[in-house]
C-alpha positions in Angstrom: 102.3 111.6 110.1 104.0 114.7 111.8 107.0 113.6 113.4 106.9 115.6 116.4 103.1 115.1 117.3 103.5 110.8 116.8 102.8 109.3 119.9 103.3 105.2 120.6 100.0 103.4 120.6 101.2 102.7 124.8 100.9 106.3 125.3 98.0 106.5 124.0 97.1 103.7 126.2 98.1 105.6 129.4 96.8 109.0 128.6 94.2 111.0 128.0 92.7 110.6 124.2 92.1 114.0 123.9 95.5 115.3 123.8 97.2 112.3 121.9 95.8 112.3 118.3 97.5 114.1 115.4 96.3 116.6 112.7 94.3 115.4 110.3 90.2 114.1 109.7 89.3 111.2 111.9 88.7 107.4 111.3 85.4 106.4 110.0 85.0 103.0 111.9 82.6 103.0 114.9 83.3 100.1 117.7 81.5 97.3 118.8 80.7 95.9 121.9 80.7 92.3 121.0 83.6 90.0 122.5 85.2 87.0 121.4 88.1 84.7 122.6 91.3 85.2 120.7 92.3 81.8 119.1 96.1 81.2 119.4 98.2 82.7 117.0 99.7 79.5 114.7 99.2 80.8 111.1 97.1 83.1 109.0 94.6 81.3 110.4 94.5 81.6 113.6 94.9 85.3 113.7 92.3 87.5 116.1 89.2 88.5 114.6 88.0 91.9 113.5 85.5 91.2 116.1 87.6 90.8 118.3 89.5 93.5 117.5 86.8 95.7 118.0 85.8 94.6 121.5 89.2 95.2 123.0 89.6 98.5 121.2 85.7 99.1 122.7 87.0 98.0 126.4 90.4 100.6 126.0 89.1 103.6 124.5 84.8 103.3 125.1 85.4 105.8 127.5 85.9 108.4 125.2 82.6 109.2 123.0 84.2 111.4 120.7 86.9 108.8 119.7 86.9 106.5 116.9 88.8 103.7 115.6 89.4 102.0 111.5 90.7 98.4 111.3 93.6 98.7 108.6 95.3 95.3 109.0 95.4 92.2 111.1 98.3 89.9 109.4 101.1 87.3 111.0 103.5 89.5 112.2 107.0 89.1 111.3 108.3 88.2 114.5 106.9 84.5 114.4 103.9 83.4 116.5 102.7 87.3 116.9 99.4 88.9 115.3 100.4 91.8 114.1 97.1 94.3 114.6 97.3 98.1 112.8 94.7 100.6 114.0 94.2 104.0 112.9 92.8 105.9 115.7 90.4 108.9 115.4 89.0 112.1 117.3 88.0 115.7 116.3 91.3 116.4 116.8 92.8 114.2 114.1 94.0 110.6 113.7 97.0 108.4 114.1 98.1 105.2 113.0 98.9 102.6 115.5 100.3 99.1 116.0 100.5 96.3 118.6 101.2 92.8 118.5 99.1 89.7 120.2 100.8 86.9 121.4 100.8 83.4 120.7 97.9 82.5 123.7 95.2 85.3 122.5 95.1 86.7 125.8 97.7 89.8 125.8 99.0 92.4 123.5 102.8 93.9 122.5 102.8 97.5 122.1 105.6 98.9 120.6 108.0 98.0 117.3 109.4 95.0 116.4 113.0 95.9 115.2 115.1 93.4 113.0 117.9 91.4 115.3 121.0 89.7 114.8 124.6 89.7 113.4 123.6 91.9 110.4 119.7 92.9 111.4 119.5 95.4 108.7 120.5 93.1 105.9 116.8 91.3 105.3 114.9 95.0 105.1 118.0 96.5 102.7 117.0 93.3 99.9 113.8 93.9 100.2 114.2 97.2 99.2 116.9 97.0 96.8 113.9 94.2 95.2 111.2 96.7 95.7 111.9 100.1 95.3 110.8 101.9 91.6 111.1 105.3 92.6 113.5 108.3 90.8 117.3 108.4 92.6 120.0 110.7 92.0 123.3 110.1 93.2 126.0 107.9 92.2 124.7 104.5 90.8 126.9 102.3 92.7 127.5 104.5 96.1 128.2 102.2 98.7 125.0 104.1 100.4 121.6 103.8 99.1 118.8 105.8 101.5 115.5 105.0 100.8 113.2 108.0 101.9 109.6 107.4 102.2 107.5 110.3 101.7 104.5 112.7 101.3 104.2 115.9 99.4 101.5 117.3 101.8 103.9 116.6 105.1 105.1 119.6 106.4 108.3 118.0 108.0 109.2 116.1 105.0 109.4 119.9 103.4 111.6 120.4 106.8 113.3 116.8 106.1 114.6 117.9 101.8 116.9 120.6 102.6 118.6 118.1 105.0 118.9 115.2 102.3 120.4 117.8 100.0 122.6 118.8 102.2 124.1 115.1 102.6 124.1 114.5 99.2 126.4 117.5 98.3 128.5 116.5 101.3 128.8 113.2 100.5 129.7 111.3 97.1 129.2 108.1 98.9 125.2 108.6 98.8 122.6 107.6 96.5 118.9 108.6 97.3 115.4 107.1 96.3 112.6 108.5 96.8 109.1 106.4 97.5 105.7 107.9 97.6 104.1 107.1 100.9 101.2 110.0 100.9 99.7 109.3 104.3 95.4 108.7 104.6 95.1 112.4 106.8 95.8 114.4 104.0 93.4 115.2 101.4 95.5 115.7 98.3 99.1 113.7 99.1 97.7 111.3 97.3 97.4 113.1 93.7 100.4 114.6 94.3 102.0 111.7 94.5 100.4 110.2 91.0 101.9 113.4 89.8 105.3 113.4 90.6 104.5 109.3 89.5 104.3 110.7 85.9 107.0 113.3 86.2 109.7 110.9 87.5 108.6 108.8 84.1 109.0 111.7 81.9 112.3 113.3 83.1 114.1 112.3 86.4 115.8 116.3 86.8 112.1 117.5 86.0 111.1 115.1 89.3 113.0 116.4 92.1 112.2 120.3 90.8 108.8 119.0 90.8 108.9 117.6 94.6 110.8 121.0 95.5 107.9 123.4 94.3 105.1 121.0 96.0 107.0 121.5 99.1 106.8 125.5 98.4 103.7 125.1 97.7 102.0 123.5 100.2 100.1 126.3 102.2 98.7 127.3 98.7 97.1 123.8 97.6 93.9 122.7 98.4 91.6 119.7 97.4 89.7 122.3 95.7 92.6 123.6 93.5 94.8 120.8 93.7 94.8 119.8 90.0 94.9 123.4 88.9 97.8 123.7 91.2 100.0 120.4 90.5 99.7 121.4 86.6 101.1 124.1 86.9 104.0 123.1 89.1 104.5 120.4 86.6 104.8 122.9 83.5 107.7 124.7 86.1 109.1 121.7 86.9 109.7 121.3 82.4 107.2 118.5 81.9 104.0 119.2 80.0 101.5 119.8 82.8 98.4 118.8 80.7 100.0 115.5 79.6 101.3 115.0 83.4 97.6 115.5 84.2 96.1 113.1 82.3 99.0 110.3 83.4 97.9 111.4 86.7 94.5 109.8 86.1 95.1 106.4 85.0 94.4 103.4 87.0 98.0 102.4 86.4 99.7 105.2 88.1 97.5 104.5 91.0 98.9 101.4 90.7 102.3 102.4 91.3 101.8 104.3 94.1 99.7 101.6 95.5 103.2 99.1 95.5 105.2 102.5 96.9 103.0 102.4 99.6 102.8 98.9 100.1 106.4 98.3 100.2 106.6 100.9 102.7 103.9 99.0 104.9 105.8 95.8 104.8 108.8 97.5 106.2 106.5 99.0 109.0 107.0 102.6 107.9 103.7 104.2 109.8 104.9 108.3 109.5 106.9 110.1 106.9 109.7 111.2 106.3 111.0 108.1 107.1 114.3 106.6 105.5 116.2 103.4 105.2 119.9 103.8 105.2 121.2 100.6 103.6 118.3 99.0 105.2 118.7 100.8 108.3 115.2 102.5 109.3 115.6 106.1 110.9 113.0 109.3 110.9 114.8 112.4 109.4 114.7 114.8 111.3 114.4 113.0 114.7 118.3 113.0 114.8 120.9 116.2 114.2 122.0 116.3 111.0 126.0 115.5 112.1 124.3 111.9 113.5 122.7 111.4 110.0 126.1 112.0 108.5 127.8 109.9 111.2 125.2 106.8 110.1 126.1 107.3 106.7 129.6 107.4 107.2 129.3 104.0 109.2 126.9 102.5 106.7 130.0 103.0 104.2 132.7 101.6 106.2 130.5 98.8 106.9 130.0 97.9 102.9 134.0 97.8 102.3 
């Protein structure tokens, strides 16, 4: 999701619909009308129905005819005795991923994000990454720093965001980088891209990041349309065999992999790219200078010693 164009879910709220979605093609779900209560939330299963759902979504945003709204999850959310509701929201202007939170008595919702608290709050997301993540690094093995970078090939400011994480990581020998495919549902051929640089990353880790650089290059010149043609032949640059990348790219399994990339990045509430974790601490590049990234990493390394 383009950084500078993501509004919260209570802006949306407030203003008008038309001017608040992102680019990209609009949700496919149509509302309903229907209404239910909201049981209290106590476990799994007392979570608010899609029903339900759908009626207050109906009562926010039936105003608007040429909006749209897709159900992606309703779940416990991790702050206990909260629903935690994500919506992706749709007009002819584009769509945008949203979440808000229902509390315990079914009758209101939280909008805005729930952010990890405490004496160490970053400590619980950095082991679930250091569990989760499978994606290609470079950098030092055991730097004190390990930045987790969730991202799409199609995203323009992840393009912007590289040349910025390559900076750090020739400034800084304290840095180690992973990256994790997140390619986001508005763009039409992230997703292949990303089972592409799945199989390049298996083949040859150098052959990876050239790979991620030319797709970034690239980008005005791929389409769905060409978008094997194109990734092929980006792969052969890259030095992996572009046929034998192309057929990887096809398998269920690789699918697979991105499918956990993804997921791990939903569990950590990452809803826009590039977003990064910073020894579990989440941050948007490019939504802070550069000298405050470097000043997080410097504290991030002072804080492991």
């Amino acid at each position: 999701m383009h950084r500078h164009l993501r509004l919260s879910f209570l802006l949306v709220l407030l203003s008008s619909l038309a001017s608040a979605q992102q680019a990209g093609p609009a949700a496919n779900a149509k509302p309903t009308t229907t209404t239910k209560p909201v049981a209290p939330v106590t476990s799994s299963s007392h979570l608010p129905s899609e029903e339900t759902v759908n009626a207050f979504m109906h009562e926010m945003f039936g105003y608007e005819p040429s909006l749209n709204w897709k159900i992606v999850d309703i779940k416990p959310s991790q702050a206990a005795g909260l629903a935690e509701v994500t919506v992706v929201i749709g007009s002819p202007q584009g769509q945008q991923l949203n979440r808000f939170y229902v509390t315990p008595d079914g009758q209101h919702a939280v909008v805005g994000e729930v952010i990890p608290f405490g004496v160490h709050p970053f400590d619980a997301d950095a082991a679930k990454l250091k569990q989760g993540v499978t994606g290609p690094a470079r950098g030092p093995a055991n730097a004190p720093v390990t930045i987790v970078e969730f991202s799409d090939l199609q995203c323009p400011h992840c393009k912007g965001a590289q040349p910025v994480l390559d900076r750090l990581l020739s400034e800084n020998s304290n840095v180690r980088l992973v990256f994790e495919s997140f390619p986001l549902p508005n763009h039409d051929w992230a997703e292949k891209a990303a089972y592409y640089a799945d199989c390049i990353s298996r083949s040859s880790n150098d052959a990876f990041w050239k790979f991620i650089e030319s797709v970034y290059s690239a980008q005005s010149d791929i389409l769905t349309s060409n978008a094997d043609e194109k990734l092929t032949a980006l792969a052969e640059q890259a030095g992996a065999k572009g046929p034998d990348i192309a057929a990887c790219a096809d398998k269920p399994e690789t699918a697979g992999r991105v499918e956990r990339s993804v997921m791990l990045g939903r569990s950590l509430n990452v809803t826009a790219t590039p977003t990064a974790f910073i020894n579990g601490r989440k941050v948007v590049i490019g939504e802070i200078p550069y000298e405050g990234l470097k000043q997080l990493v410097n504290f991030a390394a002072q804080e492991k010693k």
